[in-house]
C-alpha positions in Angstrom: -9.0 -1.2 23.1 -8.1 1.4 20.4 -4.8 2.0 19.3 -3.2 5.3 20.2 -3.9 8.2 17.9 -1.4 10.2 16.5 -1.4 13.4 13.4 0.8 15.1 11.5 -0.2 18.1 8.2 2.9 19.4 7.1 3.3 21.7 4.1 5.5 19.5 1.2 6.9 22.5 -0.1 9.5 23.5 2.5 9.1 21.2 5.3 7.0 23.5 7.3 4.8 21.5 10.5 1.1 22.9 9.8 -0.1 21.0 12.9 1.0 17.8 15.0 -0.8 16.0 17.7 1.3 13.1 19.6 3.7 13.8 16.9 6.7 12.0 18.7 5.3 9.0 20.3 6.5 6.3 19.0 4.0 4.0 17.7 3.4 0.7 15.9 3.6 2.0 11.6 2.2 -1.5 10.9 2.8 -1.5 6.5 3.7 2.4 6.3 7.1 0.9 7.3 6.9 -0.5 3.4 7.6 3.2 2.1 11.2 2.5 3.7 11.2 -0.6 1.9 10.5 0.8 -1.3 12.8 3.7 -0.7 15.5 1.6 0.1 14.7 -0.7 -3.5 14.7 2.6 -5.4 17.6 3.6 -4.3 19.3 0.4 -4.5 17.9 0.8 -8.2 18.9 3.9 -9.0 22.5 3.2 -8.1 22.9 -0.4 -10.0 23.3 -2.9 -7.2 19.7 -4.0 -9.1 17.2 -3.9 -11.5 13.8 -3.5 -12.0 14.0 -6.7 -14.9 15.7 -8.5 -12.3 14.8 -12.1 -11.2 14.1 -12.7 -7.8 13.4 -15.9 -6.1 10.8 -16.5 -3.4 12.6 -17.7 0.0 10.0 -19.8 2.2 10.3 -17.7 4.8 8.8 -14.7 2.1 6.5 -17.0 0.8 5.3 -18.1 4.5 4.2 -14.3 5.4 0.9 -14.1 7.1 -1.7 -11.5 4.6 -2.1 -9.2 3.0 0.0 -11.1 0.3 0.5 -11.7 -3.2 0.3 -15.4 -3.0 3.9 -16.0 -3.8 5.5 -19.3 -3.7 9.0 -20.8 -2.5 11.5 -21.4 -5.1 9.2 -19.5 -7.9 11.1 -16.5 -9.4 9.6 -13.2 -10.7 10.8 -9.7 -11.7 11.5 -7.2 -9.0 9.4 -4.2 -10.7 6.2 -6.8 -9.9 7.1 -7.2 -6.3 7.8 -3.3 -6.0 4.0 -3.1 -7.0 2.7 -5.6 -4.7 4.3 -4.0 -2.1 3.5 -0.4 -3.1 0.1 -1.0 -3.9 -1.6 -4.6 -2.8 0.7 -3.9 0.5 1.7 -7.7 0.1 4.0 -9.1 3.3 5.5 -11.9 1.3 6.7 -9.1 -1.7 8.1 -6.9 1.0 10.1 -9.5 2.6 10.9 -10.9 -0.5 12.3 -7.3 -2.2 14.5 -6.7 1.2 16.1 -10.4 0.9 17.0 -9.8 -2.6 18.8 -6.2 -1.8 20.5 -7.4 1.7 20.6 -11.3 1.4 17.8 -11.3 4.6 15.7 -9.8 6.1 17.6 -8.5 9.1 20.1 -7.5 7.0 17.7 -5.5 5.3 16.4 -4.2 8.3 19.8 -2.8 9.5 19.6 -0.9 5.8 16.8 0.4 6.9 17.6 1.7 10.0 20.7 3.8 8.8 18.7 4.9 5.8 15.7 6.4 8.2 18.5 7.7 10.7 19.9 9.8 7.1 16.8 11.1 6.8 16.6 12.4 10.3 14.2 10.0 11.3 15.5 9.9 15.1 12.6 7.9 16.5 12.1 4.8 14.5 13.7 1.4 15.1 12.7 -1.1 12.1 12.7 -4.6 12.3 11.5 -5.9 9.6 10.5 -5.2 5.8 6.5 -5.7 5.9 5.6 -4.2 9.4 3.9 -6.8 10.8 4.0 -6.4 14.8 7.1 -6.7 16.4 8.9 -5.7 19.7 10.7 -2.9 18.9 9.7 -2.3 15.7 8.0 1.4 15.9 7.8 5.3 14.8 6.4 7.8 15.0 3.8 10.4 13.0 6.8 12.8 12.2 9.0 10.4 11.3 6.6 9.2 8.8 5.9 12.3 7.4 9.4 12.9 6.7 9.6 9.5 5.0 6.6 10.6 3.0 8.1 13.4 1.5 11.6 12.3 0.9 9.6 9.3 -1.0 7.7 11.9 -3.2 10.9 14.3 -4.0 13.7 11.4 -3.9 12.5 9.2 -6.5 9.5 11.2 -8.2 9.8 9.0 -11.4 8.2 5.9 -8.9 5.9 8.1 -7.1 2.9 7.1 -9.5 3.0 3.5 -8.3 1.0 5.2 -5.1 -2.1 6.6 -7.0 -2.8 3.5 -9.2 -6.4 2.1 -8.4 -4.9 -1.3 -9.5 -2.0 -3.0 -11.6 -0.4 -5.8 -12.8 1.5 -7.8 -10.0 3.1 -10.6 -12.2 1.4 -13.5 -11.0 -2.0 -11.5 -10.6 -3.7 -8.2 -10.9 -4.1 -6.5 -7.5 -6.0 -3.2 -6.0 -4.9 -0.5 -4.0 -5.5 -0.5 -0.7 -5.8 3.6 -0.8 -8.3 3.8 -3.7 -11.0 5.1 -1.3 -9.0 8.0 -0.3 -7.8 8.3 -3.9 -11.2 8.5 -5.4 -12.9 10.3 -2.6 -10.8 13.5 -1.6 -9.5 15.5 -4.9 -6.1 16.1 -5.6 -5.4 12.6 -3.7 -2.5 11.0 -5.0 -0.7 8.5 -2.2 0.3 7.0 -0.7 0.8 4.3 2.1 -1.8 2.8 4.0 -1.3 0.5 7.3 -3.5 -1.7 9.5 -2.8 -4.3 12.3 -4.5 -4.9 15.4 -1.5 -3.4 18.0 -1.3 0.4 15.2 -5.1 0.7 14.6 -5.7 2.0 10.7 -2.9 3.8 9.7 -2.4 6.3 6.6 0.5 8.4 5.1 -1.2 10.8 2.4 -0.4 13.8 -0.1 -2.7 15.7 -2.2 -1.9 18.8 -4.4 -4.3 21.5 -5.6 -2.6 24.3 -7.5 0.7 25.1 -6.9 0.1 23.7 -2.7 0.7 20.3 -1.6 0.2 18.7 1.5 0.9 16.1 3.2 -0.9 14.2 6.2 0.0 11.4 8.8 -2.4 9.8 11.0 -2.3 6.6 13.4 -4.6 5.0 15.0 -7.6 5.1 13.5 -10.1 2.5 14.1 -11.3 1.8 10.9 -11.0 2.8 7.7 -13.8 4.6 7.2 -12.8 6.8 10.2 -9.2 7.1 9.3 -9.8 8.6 6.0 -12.6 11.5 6.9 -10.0 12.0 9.7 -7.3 12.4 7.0 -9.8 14.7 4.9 -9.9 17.0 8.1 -6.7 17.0 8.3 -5.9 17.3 4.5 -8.2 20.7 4.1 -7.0 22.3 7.6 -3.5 22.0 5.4 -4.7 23.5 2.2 -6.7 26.0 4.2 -3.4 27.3 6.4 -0.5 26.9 3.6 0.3 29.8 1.2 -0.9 29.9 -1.9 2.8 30.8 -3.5 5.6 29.1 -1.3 9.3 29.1 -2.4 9.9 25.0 -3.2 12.5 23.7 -0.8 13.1 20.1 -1.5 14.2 17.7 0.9 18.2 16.8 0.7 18.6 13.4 -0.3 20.6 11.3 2.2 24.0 10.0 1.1 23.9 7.0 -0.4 25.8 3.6 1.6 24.5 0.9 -0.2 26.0 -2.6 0.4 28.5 -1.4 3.3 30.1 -3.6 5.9 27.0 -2.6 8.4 25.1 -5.4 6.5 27.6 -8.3 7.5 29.2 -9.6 11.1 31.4 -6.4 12.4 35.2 -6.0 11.4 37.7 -7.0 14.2 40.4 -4.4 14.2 43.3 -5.4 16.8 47.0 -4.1 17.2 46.5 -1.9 13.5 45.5 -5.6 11.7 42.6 -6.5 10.4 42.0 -9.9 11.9 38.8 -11.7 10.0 35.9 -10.6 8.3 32.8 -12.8 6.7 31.1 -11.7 4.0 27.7 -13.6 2.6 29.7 -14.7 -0.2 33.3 -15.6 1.1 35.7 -15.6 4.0 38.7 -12.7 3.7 41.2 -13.0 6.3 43.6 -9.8 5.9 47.1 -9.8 8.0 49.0 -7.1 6.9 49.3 -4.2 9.0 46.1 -1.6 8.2 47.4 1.1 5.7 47.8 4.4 7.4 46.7 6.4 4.3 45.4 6.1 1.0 46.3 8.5 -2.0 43.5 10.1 -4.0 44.6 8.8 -7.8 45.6 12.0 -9.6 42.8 12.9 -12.4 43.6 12.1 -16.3 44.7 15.3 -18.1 42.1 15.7 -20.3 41.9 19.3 -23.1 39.0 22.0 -21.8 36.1 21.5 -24.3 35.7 24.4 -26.6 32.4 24.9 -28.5 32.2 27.6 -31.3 30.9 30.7 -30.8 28.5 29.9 -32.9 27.0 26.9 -31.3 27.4 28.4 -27.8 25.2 31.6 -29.3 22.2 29.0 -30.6 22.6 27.3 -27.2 21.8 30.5 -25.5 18.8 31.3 -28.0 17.3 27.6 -27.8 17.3 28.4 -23.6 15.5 31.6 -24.4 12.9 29.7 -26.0 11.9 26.9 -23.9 12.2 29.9 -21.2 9.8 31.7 -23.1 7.1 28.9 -23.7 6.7 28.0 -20.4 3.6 29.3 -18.8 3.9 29.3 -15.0 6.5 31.2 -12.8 7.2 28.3 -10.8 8.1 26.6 -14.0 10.3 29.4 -15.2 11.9 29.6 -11.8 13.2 25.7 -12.2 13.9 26.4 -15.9 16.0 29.2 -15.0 18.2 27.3 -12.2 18.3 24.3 -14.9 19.3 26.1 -17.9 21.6 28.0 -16.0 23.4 24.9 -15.1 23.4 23.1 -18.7 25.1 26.4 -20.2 27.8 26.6 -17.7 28.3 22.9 -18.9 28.2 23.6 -22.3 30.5 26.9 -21.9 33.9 26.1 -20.5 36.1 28.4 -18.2 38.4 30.4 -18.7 37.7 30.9 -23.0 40.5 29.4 -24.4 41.6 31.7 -27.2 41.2 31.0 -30.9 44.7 31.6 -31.4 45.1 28.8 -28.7 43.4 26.5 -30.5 44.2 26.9 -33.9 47.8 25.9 -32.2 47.2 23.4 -30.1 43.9 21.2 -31.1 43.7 20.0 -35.0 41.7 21.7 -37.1 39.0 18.6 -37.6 38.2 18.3 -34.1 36.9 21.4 -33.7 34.9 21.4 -37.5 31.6 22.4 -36.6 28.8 20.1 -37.6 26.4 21.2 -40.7 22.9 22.4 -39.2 20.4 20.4 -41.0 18.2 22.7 -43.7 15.3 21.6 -42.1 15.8 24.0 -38.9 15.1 27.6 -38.9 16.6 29.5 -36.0 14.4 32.0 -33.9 17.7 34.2 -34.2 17.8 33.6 -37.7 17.8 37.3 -39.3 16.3 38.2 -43.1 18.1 36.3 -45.6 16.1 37.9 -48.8 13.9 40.4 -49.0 11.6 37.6 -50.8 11.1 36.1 -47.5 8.6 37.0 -44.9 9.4 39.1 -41.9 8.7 37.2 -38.8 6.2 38.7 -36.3 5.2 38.1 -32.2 1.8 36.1 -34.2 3.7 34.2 -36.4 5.2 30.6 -35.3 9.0 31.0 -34.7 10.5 27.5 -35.6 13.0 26.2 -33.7 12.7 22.9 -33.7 13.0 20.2 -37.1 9.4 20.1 -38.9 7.4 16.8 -38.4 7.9 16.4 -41.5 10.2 13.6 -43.4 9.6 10.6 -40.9 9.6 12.6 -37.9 6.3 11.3 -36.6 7.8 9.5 -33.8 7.8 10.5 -29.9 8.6 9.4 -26.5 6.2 9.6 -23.3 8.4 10.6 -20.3 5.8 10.1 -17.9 2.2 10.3 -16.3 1.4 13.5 -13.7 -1.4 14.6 -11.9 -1.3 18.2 -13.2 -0.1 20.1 -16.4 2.3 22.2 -14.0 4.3 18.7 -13.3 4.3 17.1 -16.9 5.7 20.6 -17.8 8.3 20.8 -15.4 9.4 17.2 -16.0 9.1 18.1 -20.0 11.3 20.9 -19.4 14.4 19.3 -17.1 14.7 16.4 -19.5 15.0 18.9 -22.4 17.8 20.5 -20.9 19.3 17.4 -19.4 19.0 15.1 -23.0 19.7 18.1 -25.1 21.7 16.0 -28.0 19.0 13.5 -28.5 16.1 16.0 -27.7 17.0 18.6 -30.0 14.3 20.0 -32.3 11.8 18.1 -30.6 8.2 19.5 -29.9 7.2 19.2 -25.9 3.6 18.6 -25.5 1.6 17.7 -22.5 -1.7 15.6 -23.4 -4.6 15.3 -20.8 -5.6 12.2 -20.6 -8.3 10.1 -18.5 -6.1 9.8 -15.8 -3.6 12.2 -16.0 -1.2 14.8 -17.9 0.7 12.6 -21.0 4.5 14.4 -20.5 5.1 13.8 -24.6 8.2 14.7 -26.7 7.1 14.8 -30.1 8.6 15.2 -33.8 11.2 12.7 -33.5 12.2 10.2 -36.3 12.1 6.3 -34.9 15.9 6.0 -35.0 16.1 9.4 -32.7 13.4 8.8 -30.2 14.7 5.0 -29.8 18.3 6.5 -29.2 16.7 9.5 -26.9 14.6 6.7 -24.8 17.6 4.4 -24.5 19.6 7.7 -23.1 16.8 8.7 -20.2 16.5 4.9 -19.2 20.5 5.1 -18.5 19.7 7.7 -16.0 16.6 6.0 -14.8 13.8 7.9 -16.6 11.2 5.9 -17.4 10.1 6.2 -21.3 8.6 4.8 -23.9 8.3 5.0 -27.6 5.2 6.2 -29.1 4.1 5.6 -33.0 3.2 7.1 -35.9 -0.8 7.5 -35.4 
């Protein structure tokens, strides 16, 4: 008997429902319910409770999960990243179970995470059970709901998103395959991202492709076979591309709050006569008698001084904005710029202006010393010092950043895209968010084999290690790149 069919094609851009067929009937996800896993991990990630280097060991109840699976076994320890691509890409049971286990304790646990985390996302049909989505009473969806956990995975945590479109990688123990790399190579622009099969759901996928500026995404269920799903998903995928607007306004999803490790995830809190009576956490037992506290005072913030830059500096901040404004080629590129550099000046700038005379009395005169520009850097504002120097024109190369030259042959990689316009955009918020470390670097974008190389370039070794070290403490992913 086949499994009930279900569709979804919604635009990505704003949100906007292109068309829907059984949209709302809740279905069996079968191992789309891993994008909730992963979406739970990176945000576990992203907010410290753990890390991507960190050691997990294999339960026997994770190591016991019936296939797909990575083959782990009990007692065996290995780093969460590897597990994050077994699930993501191999769609391994046993690396599911075993990534919810390590954020939650279990796997019920887990699965109550889950649940709040999907009902954030306005997910108001789905009721997970478990981590992998193997068959179990209860444990269902629907096509919108997974739609909406598509895109929140694609514009939550866009610095993971790649794990979706690899044809294969390195799982730890093993290399493994996607389980999406027909789709992938078969239908252009194809970049993710969940597939899911069991008898009770039929074949199952969750998929996004861009073309231009447009990206859509699609949502079927119960295909019956793979073959079948993905032309179905093709269909799907062009009556999107054919329907959307070529220029649409980009409206991201908001990003839920984050919970975390809150006391949903343990036995409930029993609150009697304004005591707390017991509560039992995974590590200890806490028995409270006081009487509750009716009210808790906010801490009063640290005086701290206004920062006050120069006039000077805050003039060459505003003409180094102007520049990476003005070398950007796309207008939806200049649109984010805009909104970004906007933001980092009115960091930079402080308000009200404190006065000079203000300063001069109050703050001592070193702290406010300016620091010596480097020779090396020529400002775009820079006017005529002699007449024995040329006068810059619109063909001639305005330098603003430091030369290559003395040892500066280092650079950082910031990241892999599937188009120029999304290394460029990613090039240009990490300028403006690393702007100390970044400084008088060259942004380049190199097409490679298998994607667009987002490259910052002209950096000495000590200043691109320091710059990489500063994007991984806000989880972006970089990596040094050599002299060649």
């Amino acid at each position: 008997m086949a499994a009930p069919y279900a569709a979804m094609v919604m635009d990505a851009r704003n949100g906007e429902v292109i068309h829907s067929r059984n949209a709302d009937t809740r279905l069996h996800p079968a191992s789309l319910t891993k994008m909730m896993t992963l979406y739970v991990v990176f945000e576990a990630v992203h907010n410290g409770e753990i890390s991507m280097d960190s050691d997990v060991t294999i339960s026997r109840k994770a190591a016991s999960e019936p296939p797909s699976k990575l083959g782990l076994r009990a007692g065996s320890k290995i780093k969460l990243r590897y597990l994050v691509r077994a699930a993501a890409v191999k769609s391994g049971n046993d690396a599911a179970t075993a990534l919810g286990e390590a954020i939650s304790g279990s796997e019920a646990a887990f699965a109550r995470r889950m649940n709040r985390t999907a009902k954030a996302l306005g997910m108001s049909r789905t009721t997970f059970k478990n981590a992998h989505g193997l068959t179990e009473s209860g444990h269902m969806s629907t096509a919108r709901d997974m739609t909406i956990l598509g895109r929140h995975v694609l514009y939550d945590y866009p610095q993971y998103y790649n794990l979706f479109s690899r044809r294969s990688t390195d799982a730890g123990i093993r290399k493994v395959s996607n389980t999406n790399r027909r789709f992938l190579d078969a239908y252009n622009g194809a970049d993710g991202i969940k597939t899911g099969y069991t008898r009770a759901a039929g074949f199952n996928l969750v998929a996004s492709a861009e073309r231009g500026s447009e990206r859509i995404i699609v949502t079927v269920f119960g295909g019956s076979s793979t073959a079948a799903r993905n032309a179905q998903v093709a269909k799907l995928m062009d009556l999107g591309f054919q329907n959307a607007p070529t220029r649409m306004a980009l409206r991201t999803p908001r990003k839920p709050p984050y919970m975390g490790r809150v006391a949903a995830d343990e036995p409930d809190v029993v609150i009697a006569s304004g005591a707390i009576r017991s509560t039992t956490t995974r590590a200890k037992s806490i028995r409270v008698v006081a009487a509750a506290v009716k009210s808790s005072l906010r801490p009063a913030a640290r005086p701290t001084p206004e920062p006050v830059l120069p006039d000077t500096l805050v003039a060459e901040l505003q003409n180094d904005i102007s520049s990476v404004l003005a070398e950007v080629q796309t207008e939806d590129v200049q649109e984010v710029a805009a909104t970004v550099a906007k933001a980092a000046l009115t960091v930079a700038t402080p308000a009200p202006v404190i006065a000079k005379a203000q300063i001069a009395k109050s703050a001592p005169k070193a702290s406010v010393k300016p620091v010596v520009r480097p020779k090396t850097i020529v400002l775009a504002s820079a006017r005529q010092a002699a007449p024995a120097q040329p006068v810059l024109t619109r063909e001639a190369e305005v330098v603003t950043r430091i030369s290559t030259s003395g040892g500066r042959h280092w650079g950082i990689n910031v990241g892999r895209y599937s188009s120029r316009y999304a290394a460029e955009k990613a090039l240009l918020k990490t300028a403006l968010a690393e702007m100390s470390t970044l400084d008088g670097s060259l942004r380049k974008v190199v097409n490679g084999a298998s994607g667009f190389d987002a490259n910052f370039m002209g950096l000495t070794r000590e200043s691109a290690d320091l710059a990489c070290r500063r994007l991984q403490a806000r989880q972006v992913t970089c990596f040094m790149i050599g002299p060649s």
